[in-house]
ZAMARGU-4260 file (C-alpha; in steps of 0.2 Angstrom, whole numbers, plus 5000, padded with zeros to 4 digits):
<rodrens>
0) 5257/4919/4863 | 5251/4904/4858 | 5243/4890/4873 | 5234/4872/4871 | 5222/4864/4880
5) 5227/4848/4890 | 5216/4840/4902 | 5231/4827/4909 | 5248/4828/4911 | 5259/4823/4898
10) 5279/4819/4894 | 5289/4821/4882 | 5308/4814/4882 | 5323/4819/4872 | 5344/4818/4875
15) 5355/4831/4874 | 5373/4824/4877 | 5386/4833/4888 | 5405/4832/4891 | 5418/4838/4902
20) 5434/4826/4901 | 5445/4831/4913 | 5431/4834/4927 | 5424/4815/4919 | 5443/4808/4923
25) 5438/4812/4942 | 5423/4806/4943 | 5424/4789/4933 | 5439/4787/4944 | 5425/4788/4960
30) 5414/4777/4949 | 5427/4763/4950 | 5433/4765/4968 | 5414/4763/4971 | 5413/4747/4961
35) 5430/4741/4969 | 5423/4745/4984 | 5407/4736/4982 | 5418/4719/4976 | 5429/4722/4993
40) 5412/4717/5004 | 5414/4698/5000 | 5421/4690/5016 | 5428/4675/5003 | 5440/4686/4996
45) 5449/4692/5011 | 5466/4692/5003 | 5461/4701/4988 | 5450/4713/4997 | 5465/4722/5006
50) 5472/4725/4989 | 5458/4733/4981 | 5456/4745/4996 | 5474/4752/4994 | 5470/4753/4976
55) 5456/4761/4979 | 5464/4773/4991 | 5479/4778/4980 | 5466/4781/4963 | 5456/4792/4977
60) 5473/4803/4981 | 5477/4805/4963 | 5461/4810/4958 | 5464/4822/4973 | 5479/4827/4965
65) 5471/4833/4947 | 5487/4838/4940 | 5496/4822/4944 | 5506/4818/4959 | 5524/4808/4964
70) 5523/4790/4968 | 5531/4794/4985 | 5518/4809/4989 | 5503/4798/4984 | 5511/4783/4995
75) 5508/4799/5011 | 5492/4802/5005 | 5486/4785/5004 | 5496/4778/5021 | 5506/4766/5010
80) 5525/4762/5012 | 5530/4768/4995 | 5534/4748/4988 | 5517/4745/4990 | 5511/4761/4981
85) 5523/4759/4968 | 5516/4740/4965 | 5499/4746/4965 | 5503/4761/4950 | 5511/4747/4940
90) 5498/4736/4939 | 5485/4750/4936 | 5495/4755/4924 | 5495/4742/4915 | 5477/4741/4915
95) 5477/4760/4908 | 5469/4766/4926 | 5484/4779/4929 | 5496/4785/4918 | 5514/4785/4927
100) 5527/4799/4920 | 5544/4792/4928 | 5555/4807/4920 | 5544/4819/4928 | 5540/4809/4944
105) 5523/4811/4938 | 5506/4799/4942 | 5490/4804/4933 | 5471/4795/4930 | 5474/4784/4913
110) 5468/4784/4896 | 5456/4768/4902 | 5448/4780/4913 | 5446/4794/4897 | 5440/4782/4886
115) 5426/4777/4898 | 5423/4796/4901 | 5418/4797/4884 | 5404/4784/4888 | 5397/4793/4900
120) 5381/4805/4895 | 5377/4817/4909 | 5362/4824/4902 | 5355/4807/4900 | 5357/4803/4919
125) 5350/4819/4922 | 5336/4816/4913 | 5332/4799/4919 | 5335/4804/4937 | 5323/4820/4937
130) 5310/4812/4924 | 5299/4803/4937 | 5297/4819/4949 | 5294/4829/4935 | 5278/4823/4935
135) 5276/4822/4955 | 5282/4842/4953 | 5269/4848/4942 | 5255/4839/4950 | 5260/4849/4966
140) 5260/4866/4959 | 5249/4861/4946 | 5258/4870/4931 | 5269/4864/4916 | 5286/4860/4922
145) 5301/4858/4910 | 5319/4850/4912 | 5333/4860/4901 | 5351/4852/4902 | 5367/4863/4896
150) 5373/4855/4881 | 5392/4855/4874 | 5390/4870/4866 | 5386/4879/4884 | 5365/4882/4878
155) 5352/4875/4886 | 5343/4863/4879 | 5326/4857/4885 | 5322/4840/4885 | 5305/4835/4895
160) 5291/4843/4897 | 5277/4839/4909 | 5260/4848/4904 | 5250/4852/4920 | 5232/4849/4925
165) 5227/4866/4919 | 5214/4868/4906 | 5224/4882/4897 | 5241/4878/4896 | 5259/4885/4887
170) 5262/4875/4870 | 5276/4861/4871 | 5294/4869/4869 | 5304/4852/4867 | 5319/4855/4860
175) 5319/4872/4858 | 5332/4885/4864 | 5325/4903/4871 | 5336/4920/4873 | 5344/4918/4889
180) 5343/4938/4895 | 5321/4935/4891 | 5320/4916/4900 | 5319/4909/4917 | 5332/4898/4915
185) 5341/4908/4902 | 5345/4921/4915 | 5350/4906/4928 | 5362/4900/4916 | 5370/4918/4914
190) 5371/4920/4933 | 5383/4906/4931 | 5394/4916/4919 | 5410/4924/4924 | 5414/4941/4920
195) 5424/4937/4904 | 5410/4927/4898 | 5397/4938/4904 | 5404/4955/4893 | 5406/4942/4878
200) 5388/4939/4879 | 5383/4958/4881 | 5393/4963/4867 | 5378/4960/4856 | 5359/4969/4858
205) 5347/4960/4870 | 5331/4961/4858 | 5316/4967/4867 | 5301/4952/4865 | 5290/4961/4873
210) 5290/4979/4886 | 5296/4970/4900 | 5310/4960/4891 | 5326/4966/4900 | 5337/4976/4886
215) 5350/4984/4896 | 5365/4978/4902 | 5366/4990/4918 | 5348/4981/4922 | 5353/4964/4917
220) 5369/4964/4928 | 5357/4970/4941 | 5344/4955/4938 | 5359/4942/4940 | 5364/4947/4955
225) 5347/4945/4961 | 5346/4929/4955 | 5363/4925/4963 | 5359/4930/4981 | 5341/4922/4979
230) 5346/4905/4971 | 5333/4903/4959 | 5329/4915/4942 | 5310/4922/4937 | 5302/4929/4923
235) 5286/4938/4920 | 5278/4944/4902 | 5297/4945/4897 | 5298/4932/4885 | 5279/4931/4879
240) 5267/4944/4887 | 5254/4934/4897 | 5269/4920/4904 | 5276/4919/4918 | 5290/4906/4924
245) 5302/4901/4940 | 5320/4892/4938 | 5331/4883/4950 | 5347/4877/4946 | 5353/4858/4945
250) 5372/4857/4950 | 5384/4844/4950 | 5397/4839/4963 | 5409/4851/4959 | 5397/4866/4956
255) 5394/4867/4936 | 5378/4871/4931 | 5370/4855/4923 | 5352/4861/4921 | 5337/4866/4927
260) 5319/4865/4931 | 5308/4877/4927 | 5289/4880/4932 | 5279/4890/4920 | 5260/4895/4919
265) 5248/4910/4915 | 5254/4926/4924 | 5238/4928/4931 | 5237/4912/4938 | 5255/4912/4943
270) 5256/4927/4955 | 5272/4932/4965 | 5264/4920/4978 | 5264/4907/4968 | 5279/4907/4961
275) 5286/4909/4978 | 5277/4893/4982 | 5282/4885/4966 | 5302/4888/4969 | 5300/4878/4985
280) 5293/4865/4979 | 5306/4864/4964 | 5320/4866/4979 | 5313/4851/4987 | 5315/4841/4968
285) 5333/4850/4965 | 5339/4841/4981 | 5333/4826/4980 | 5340/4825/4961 | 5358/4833/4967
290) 5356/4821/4980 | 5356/4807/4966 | 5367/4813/4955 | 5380/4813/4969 | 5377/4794/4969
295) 5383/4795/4950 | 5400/4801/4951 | 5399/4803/4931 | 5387/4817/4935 | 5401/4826/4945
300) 5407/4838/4932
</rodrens>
């Protein structure tokens, strides 16, 4: 195991871009019902404003719908008489917000929405958002923290790192990748995975790193639902003997897994009581950042 000295903290900054399009159609639609919304608080525009709330309600109950809906069923949803509904659909569509299917009595979120989807870079809002309280995390527990995002091929990428105060401290990692079943985060990540995924993965060896990297699958099942019930993911001498580390998940609005924080130090310096220490400080972050991301509905995927 390699380590550096450091004598101040320290961050490092990369971008890893992520995509989800139909979950982005859902939440750039609640990006612009929030904009409308924030245009409908001018008293001077009375008039106008009553429009853009209807529209606003009726791009709410489509998105609601996902798969589409019928003009008169979204006219229910949004307490509209069905004229007013269908005047609404017409004009955003012709502005490419929804996408009207009239053979199949069909209303969906538009191209104009898609093509300001693919605008829309998760992982650097997630970066931006956690960066400052990286910093604010590491000086609390006083150990390197790191930010890793999934990327679009479902990995995890990490993308800041935050060296602690620590004289003897774990080299940077930035931009590096680590074998999920021996990693903190790795192993959070997997949690995520649903049974079909999951025997994908197991299909191929887990290599041993060290004598306490888990190889099995029996015991690698085991350690996930463990981190499951728990809510957060450890590791101790199984990725490098001599290193220990804590994870906790950062979610989006809809429950994907968009990345995670993890705390890592010396095992002997971070003992089971203070990684239990660590993970509740990391919570605290995690909420706050969820809490923020929520406020972003592009990060909703």
């Amino acid at each position: 195991m390699e380590w550096i000295w450091a004598s101040t903290g320290q961050s490092v900054a990369a971008v890893s871009a992520l995509s989800s399009l139909r979950r982005r159609y859902v939440a750039v639609a609640r990006h612009i019902l929030s904009t409308m919304a924030t245009m409908a608080t001018s008293r001077e525009a009375s008039k106008f404003n009553q429009s853009v709330q209807k529209a606003i309600t009726l791009l709410r109950a489509t998105a609601a719908a996902g798969d589409g809906a019928s003009v008169s069923a979204l006219a229910r949803a949004a307490g509209l008489p069905r004229a007013t509904a269908l005047r609404l659909i017409q004009t955003m569509e012709s502005e490419g917000l929804l996408l009207r299917v009239p053979e199949a009595d069909r209303v969906l979120l538009g191209p104009e929405l898609l093509r300001l989807a693919r605008r829309v870079d998760t992982a650097t809002l997630l970066h931006e958002v956690a960066r400052a309280r990286l910093s604010e995390l590491s000086e609390a527990v006083r150990e390197t923290v790191t930010l890793s995002v999934v990327a679009p091929d479902g990995g995890l990428d990490l993308v800041d790192q935050v060296v602690g105060p620590q004289h003897l401290v774990p080299r940077s990692w930035l931009g590096q990748r680590f074998p999920l079943h021996a990693s903190s985060s790795g192993k959070l990540l997997l949690s995520t995975y649903d049974e079909q995924r999951l025997e994908r993965f197991l299909r191929d060896p887990l290599p041993a790193l060290t004598p306490h990297t888990i190889t099995t699958k029996r015991a690698l099942r085991a350690e996930l639902d463990r981190i499951r019930a728990q809510g957060h993911a450890t590791t101790v001498d199984e990725l490098e003997e001599g290193l220990a580390g804590v994870s906790v998940g950062i979610y989006g609005e809809l429950g994907a897994l968009l990345g995670a924080i993890n705390v890592s130090g010396l095992s002997q310096r971070l003992d089971e009581t203070a990684r239990a220490r660590a993970v509740e400080h990391v919570r605290d972050i995690v909420d706050d950042i969820e809490a923020a991301l929520q406020r972003h509905p592009s990060a909703a995927a």
